[in-house]
C-alpha positions as CSV (number, residue, x, y, z in Angstrom):
1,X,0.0,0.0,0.0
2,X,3.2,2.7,1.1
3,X,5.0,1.8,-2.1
4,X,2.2,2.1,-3.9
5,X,1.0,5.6,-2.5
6,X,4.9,6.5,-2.9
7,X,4.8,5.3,-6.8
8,X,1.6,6.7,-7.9
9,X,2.6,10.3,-6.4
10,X,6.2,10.4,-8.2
11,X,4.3,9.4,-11.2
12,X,1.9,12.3,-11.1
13,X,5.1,14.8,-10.6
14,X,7.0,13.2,-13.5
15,X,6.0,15.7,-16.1
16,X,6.9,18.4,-13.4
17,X,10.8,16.8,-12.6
18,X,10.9,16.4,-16.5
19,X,10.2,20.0,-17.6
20,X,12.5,21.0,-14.6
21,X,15.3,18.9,-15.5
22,X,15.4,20.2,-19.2
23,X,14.8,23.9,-18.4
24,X,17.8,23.0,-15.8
25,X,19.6,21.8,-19.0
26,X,19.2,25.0,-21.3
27,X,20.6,27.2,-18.3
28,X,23.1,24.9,-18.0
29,X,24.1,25.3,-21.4
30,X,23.9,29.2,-21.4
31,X,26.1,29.1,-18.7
32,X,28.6,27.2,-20.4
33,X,28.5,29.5,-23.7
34,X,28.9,32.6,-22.1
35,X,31.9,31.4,-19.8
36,X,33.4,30.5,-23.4
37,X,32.6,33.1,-24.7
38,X,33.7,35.3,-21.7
39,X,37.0,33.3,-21.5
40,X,37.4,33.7,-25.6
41,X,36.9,37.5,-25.1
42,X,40.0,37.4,-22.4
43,X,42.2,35.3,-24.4
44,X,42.1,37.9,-27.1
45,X,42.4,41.1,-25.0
46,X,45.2,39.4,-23.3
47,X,46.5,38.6,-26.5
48,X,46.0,42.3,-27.7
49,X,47.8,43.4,-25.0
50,X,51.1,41.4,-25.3
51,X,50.9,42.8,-29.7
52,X,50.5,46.7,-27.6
53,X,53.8,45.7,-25.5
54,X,55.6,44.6,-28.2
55,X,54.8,47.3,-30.5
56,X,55.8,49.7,-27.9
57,X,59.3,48.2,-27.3
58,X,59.4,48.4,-31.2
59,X,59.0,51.9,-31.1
């Protein structure tokens, strides 16, 4: 009788968990493309930096 009550009632939050897990999912993955992004956008000022230090040895 428990494990029955106890199935039927994760059953009817399924859907619920589901949709959760997946919106979880797409925030995970705009979390993870704007840290790239982020970390892309410091690799090149870093980068752009070092060509400003050179240059101004050059000169």
């Amino acid at each position: 009788m428990y494990l029955e009550r106890k199935f039927n009632w994760f059953k009817s939050i399924a859907p619920s968990l589901k949709m959760l897990s997946e919106a979880d999912g797409e925030r995970t993955r705009e979390i993870l493309e704007t840290a790239t992004m982020k970390d892309h956008h410091e690799k090149q000022l870093y980068q752009f930096r070092q060509i400003e230090d050179i240059s101004d040895k050059i000169v």
